[in-house]
C-alpha positions as CSV (number, residue, x, y, z in Angstrom):
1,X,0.0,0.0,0.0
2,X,1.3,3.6,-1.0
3,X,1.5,6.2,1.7
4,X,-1.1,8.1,-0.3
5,X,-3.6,5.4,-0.1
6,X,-3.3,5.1,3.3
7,X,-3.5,8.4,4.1
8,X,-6.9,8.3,2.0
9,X,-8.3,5.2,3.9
10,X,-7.3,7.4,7.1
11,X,-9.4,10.6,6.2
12,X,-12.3,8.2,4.8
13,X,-12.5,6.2,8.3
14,X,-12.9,9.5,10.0
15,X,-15.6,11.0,7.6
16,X,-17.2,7.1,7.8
17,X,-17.1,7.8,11.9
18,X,-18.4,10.9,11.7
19,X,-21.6,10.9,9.3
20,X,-21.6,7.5,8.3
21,X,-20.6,5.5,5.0
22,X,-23.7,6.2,3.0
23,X,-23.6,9.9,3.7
24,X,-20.0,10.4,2.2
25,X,-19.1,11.1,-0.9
26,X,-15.7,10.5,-2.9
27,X,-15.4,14.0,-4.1
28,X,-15.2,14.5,0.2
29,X,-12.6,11.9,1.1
30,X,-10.3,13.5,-1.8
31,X,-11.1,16.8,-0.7
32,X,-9.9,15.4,3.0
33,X,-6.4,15.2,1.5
34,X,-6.1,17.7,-0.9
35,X,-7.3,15.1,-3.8
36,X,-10.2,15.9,-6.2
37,X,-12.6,13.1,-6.7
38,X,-11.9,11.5,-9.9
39,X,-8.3,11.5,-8.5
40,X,-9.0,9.3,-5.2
41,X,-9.8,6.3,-8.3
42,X,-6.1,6.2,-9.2
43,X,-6.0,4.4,-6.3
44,X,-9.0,2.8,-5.2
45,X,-11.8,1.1,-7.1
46,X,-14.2,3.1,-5.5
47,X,-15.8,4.4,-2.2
48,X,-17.1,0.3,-1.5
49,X,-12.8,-0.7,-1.8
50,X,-11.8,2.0,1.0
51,X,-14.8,0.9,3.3
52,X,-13.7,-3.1,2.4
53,X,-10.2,-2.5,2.8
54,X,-10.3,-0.1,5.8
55,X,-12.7,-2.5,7.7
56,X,-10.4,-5.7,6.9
57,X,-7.3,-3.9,7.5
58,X,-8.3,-2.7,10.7
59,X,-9.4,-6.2,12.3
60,X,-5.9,-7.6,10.6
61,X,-4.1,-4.9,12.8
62,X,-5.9,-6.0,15.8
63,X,-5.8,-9.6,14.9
64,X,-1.6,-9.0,15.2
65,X,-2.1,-7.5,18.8
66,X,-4.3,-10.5,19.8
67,X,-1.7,-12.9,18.0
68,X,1.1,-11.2,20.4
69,X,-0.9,-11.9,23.5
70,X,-1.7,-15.7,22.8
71,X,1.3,-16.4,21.5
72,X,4.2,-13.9,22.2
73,X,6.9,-13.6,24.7
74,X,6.3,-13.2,28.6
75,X,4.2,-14.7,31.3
76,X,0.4,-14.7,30.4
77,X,-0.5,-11.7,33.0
78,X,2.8,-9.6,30.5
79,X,1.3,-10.8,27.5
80,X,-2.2,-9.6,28.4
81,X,-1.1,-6.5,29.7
82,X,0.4,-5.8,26.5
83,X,-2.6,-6.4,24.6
84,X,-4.8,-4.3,26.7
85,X,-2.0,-1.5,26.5
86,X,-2.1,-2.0,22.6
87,X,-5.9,-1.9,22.3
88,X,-5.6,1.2,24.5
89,X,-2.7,3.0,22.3
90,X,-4.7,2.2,19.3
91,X,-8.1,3.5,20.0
92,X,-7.5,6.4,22.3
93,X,-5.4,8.4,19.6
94,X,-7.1,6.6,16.5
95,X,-10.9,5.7,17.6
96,X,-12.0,5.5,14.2
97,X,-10.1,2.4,14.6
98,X,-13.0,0.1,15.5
99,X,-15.2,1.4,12.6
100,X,-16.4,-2.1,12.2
101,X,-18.4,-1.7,14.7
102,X,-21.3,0.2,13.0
103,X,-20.3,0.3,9.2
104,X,-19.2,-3.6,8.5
105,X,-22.7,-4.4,7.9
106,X,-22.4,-2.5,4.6
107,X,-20.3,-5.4,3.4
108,X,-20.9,-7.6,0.7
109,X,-21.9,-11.5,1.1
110,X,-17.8,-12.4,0.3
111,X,-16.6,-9.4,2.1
112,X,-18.8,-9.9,5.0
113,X,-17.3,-14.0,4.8
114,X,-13.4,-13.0,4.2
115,X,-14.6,-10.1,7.7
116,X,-16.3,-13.0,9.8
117,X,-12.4,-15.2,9.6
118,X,-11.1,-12.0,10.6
119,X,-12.7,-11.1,13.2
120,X,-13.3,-15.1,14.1
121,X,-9.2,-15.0,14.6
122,X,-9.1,-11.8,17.1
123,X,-11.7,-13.8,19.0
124,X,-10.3,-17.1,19.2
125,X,-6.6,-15.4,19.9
126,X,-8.0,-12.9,22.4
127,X,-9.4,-16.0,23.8
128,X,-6.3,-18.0,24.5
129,X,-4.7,-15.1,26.5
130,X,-8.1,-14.7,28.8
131,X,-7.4,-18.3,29.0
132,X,-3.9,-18.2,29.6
133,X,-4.0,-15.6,32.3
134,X,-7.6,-16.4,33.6
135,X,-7.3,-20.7,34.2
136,X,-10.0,-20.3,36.3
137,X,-12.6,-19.6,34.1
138,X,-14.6,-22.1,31.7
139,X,-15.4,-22.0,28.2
140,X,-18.6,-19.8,28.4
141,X,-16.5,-17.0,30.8
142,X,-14.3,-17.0,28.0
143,X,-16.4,-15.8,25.0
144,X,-17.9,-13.9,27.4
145,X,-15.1,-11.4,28.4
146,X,-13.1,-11.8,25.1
147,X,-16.6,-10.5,23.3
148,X,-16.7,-7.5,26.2
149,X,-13.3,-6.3,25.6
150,X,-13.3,-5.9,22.0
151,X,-16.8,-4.5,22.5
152,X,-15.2,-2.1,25.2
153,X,-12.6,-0.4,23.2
154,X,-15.1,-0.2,20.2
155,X,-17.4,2.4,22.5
156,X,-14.6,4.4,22.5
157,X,-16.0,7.8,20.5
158,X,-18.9,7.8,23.0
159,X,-17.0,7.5,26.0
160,X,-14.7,10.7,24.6
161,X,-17.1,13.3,25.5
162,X,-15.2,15.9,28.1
163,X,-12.1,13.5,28.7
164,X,-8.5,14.1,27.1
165,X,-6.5,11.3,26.2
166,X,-4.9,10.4,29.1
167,X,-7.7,10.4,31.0
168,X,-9.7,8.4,28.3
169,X,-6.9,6.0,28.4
170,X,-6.8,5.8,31.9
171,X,-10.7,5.0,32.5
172,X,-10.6,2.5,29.2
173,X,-7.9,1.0,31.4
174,X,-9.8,0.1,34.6
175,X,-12.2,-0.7,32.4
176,X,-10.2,-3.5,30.5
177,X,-9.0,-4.5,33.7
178,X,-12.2,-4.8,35.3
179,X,-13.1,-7.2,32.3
180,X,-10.1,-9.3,32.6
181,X,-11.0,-9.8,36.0
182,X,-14.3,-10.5,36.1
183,X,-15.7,-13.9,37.7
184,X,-18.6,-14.8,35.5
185,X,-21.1,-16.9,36.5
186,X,-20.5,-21.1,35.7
187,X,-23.2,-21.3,33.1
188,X,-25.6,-24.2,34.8
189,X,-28.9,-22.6,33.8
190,X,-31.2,-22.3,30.7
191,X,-30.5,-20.7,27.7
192,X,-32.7,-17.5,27.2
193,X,-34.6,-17.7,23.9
194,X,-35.4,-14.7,22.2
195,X,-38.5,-13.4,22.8
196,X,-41.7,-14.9,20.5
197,X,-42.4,-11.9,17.8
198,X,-45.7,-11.4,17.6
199,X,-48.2,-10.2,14.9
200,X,-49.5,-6.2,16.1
201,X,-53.4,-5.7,15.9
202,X,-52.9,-2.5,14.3
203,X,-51.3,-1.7,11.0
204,X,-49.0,1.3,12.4
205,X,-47.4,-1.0,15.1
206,X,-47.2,-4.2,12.3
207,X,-44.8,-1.9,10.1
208,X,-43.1,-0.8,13.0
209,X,-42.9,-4.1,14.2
210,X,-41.2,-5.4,10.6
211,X,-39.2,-2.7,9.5
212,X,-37.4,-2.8,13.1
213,X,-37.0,-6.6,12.5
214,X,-35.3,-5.6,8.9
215,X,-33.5,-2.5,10.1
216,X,-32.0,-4.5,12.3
217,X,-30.6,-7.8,10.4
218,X,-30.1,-5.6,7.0
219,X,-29.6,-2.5,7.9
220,X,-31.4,1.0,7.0
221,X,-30.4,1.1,3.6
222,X,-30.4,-2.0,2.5
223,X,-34.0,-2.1,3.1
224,X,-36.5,-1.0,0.7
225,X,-40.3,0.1,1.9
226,X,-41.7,-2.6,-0.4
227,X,-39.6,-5.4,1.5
228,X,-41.2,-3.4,5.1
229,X,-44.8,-3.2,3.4
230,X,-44.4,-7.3,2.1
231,X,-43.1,-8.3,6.3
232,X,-46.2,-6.0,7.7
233,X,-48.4,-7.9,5.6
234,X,-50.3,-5.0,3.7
235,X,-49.3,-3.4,0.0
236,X,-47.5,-0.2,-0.3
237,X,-50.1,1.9,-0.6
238,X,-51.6,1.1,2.9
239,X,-48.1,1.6,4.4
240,X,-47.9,5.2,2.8
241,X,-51.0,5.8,4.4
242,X,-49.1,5.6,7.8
243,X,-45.4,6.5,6.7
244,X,-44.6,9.2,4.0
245,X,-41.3,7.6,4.0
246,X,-38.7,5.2,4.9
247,X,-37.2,7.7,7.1
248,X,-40.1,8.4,9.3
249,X,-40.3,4.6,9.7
250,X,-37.0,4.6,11.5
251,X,-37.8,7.8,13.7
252,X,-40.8,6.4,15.5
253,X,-38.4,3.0,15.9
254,X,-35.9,5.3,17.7
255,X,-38.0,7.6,19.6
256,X,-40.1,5.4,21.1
257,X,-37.4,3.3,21.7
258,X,-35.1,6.3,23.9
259,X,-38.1,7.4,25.4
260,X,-39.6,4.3,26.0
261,X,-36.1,3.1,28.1
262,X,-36.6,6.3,30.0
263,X,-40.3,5.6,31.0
264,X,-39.1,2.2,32.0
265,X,-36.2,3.6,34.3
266,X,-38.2,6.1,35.7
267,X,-41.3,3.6,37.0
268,X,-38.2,1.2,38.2
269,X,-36.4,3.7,39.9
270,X,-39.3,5.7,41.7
271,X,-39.7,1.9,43.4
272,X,-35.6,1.6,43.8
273,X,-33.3,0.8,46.7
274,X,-30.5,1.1,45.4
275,X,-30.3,3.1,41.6
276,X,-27.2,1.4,40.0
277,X,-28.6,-2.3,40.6
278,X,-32.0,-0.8,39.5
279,X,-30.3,0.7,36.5
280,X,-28.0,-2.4,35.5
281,X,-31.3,-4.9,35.9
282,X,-33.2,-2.5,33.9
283,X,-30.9,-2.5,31.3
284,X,-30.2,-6.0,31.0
285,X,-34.1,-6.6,31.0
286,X,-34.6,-4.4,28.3
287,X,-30.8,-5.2,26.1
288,X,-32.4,-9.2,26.0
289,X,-35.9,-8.5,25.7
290,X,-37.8,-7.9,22.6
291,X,-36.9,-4.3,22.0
292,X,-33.0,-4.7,22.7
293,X,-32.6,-4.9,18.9
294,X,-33.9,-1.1,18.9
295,X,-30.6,-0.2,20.9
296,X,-28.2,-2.0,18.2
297,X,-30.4,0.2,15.8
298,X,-30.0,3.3,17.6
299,X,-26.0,2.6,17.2
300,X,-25.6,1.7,13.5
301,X,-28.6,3.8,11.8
302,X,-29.7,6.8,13.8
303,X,-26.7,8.7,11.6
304,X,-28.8,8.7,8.8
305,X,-31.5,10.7,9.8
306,X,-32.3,14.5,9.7
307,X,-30.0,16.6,12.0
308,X,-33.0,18.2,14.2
309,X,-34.2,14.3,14.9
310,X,-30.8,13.1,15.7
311,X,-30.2,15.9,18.2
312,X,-34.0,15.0,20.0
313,X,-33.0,11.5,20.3
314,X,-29.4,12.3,21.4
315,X,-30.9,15.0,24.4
316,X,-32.9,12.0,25.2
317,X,-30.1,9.5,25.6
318,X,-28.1,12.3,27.7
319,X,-31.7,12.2,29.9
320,X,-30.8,8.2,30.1
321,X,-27.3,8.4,31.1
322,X,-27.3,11.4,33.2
323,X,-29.2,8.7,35.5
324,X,-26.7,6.3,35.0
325,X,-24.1,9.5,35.5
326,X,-25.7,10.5,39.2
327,X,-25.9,6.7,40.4
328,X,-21.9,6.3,39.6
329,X,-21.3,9.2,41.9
330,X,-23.2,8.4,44.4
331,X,-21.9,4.8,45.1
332,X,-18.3,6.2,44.1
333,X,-18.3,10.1,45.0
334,X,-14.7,10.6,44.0
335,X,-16.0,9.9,40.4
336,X,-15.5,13.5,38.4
337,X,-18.7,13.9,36.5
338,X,-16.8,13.0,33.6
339,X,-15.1,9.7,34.0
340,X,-18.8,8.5,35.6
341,X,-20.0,9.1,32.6
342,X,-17.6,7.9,30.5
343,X,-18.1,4.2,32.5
344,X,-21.6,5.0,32.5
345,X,-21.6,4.5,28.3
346,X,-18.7,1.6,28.8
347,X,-21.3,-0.4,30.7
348,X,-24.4,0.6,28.3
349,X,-22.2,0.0,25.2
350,X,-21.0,-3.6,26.5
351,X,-24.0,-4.6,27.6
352,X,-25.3,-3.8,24.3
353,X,-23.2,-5.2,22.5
354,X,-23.3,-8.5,24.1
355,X,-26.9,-9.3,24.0
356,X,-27.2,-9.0,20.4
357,X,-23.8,-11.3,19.3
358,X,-26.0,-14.4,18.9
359,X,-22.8,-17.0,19.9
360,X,-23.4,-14.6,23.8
361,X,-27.0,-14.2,24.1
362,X,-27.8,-17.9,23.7
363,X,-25.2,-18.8,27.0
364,X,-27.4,-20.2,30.0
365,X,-27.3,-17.4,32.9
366,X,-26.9,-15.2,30.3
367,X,-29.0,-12.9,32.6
368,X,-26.7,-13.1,35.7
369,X,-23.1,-12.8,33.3
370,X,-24.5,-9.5,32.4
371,X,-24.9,-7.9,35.7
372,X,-22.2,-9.7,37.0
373,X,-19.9,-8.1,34.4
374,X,-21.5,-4.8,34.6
375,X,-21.1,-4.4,38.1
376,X,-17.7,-5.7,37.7
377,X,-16.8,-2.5,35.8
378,X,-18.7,-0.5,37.9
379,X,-16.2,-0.5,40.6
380,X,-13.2,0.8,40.7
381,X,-11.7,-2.0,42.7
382,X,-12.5,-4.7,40.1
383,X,-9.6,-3.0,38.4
384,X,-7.1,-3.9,40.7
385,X,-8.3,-8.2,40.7
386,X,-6.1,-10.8,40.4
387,X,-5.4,-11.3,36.5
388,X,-2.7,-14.0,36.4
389,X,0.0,-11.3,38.0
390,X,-1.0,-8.8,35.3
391,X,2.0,-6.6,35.0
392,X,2.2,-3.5,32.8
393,X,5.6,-4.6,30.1
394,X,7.6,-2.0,29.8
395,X,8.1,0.0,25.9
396,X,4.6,-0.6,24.9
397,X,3.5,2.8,25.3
């Protein structure tokens, strides 16, 4: 690869970050780096070849780091501490570097394939240092925490907000350690299905009801309204009745979603003893239950609509986490207002995460791993568990 084609793939991850693949253009990434359009295709095939190759070189990168902790020099505690100094390096100063996250979904059926043995190789590698420096725990722990601490270091443009570097780095962390030393649950009880879909009465809540079941598996724009109107059982006509347009489809999906979560939290916590276990239940009710797919939604599609409408739901999700914010502080008052919040999202952004990777959400006590690990990184002290002599190496930073 040249240096200018990196340096393209560089400015397009950031403009992907910031409003999303679909909304950028080529004649914008070449204007990033002082290219015209038509110039950026002397070395790439297209906008689709810098997403593919951006998205696949990224998990290679990480797939080295994971590599080095399974398999490189050092006791297992060095080796992991290595790894989580690595992810830490590369997503503090570079956190477009987990686009995957949100915009791998735009890949194609072999892209998506050639992404899946990728990303299937930071898992199982990631896996053999938990294991190394974590003997203790069993094969679902495993998946567990490797799945959290990729999934951690991915949240890391939300957790951003009001914190410099080192101080992002330093929360991320405690965080990572927090993960690493997490004792899980043993996995004796019942898998937890998905909850039964059922057919709405009315013909407003049916297309809500399928185009959040498409949004979700396909994505917003890979979904057209005939293929919402065909899943709500009625012809497109009917559906216009209700919708104007795709777009308005995904707004009442959101919205009621964020303001449904906060109706929830408010009825639990007028009833609470304690807010933070009332918040983490909640929130692990809701992430497995039937709407939990509106919150992976809420992640990966809200970019795409109108400005004013993002901005409602975003006031909304401040609303959410302020709550989250004020319980943080009062279990742990030496919390800044900042770094609360900063867990605050870690937590939501795991738990998240988690309950929709299909190979998690099917583990028996999937329930009690959640809140286990959530009030794992909820205190500080989880930080400082025993991790297999953990030791910070020294020239990784």
């Amino acid at each position: 690869m040249t240096r200018r084609s990196a340096q393209i793939m560089r400015a397009a991850a950031v403009l992907f970050r910031d409003a999303g693949y679909r909304n950028v253009s080529i004649d914008e990434i070449g204007a990033a780096v002082g290219l015209t359009g038509p110039a950026v295709y002397r070395h790439f095939a297209g906008k689709h070849d810098i997403l593919v190759r951006t998205l696949i070189g990224q998990v290679e990168l990480v797939e080295d780091m994971a590599r080095r902790a399974a398999d490189g020099p050092g006791t297992p505690g060095q080796r992991m501490a290595g790894f989580l100094a690595d992810l830490e390096q590369h997503s503090v100063h570079r956190d477009e570097a987990m686009l995957w996250r949100r915009e791998r979904r735009h890949l194609r059926p072999a892209e998506r394939e050639r992404f899946r043995a990728a990303f299937g190789k930071v898992l199982g590698h990631t896996r053999s240092a938990l294991a190394a420096a974590r003997p203790d725990l069993g094969e679902s722990g495993l998946e567990l925490l490797s799945v959290a601490l990729l999934s951690l270091f991915g949240n890391t443009p939300e957790m951003r907000v009001g914190l410099d570097d080192a101080r992002l780095a330093a929360v991320q962390g405690g965080l990572a350690r927090a993960i690493v030393g997490c004792a899980p649950p043993g996995g004796a009880g019942v898998a937890r299905p998905r909850p039964a879909e059922r057919t709405p009465a009315g013909r407003r809540e049916r297309i809500v009801a399928a185009a959040a079941e498409l949004f979700d598996r396909r994505g917003f724009h890979d979904v057209r309204v005939d293929d919402i109107a065909r899943a709500a059982g009625m012809s497109g006509a009917t559906l216009y009745q209700q919708f104007p347009n795709k777009t308005l489809i995904l707004r009442a999906i959101l919205e009621r979603g964020a303001e449904g979560l906060l109706y929830v939290t408010a009825e639990a916590l007028a009833r609470a003893d304690d807010a933070l276990d009332t918040l983490v239940g909640t929130y692990v009710d809701q992430a497995l239950g039937l709407h939990g797919r509106t919150m992976r939604i809420l992640a990966t599609d809200a970019i795409y609509l109108p400005d004013d409408t993002q901005r409602d739901l975003r006031a909304a999700q401040r609303e959410y986490v302020a709550e989250w914010t004020d319980a943080v502080r009062a279990r742990h008052p030496d919390h800044p207002a900042t770094e609360a919040r900063a867990v605050a999202l870690a937590v939501i952004g795991v738990v998240t995460d988690l309950s929709q990777t299909g190979r998690v959400r099917t583990h028996p006590d999937i329930d009690a791993e959640l809140r286990v690990l959530a009030h794992a990184m909820l205190t500080p002290a989880a930080a400082e568990c025993e991790t297999g002599a953990m030791t910070e190496p020294t020239g990784r930073r």
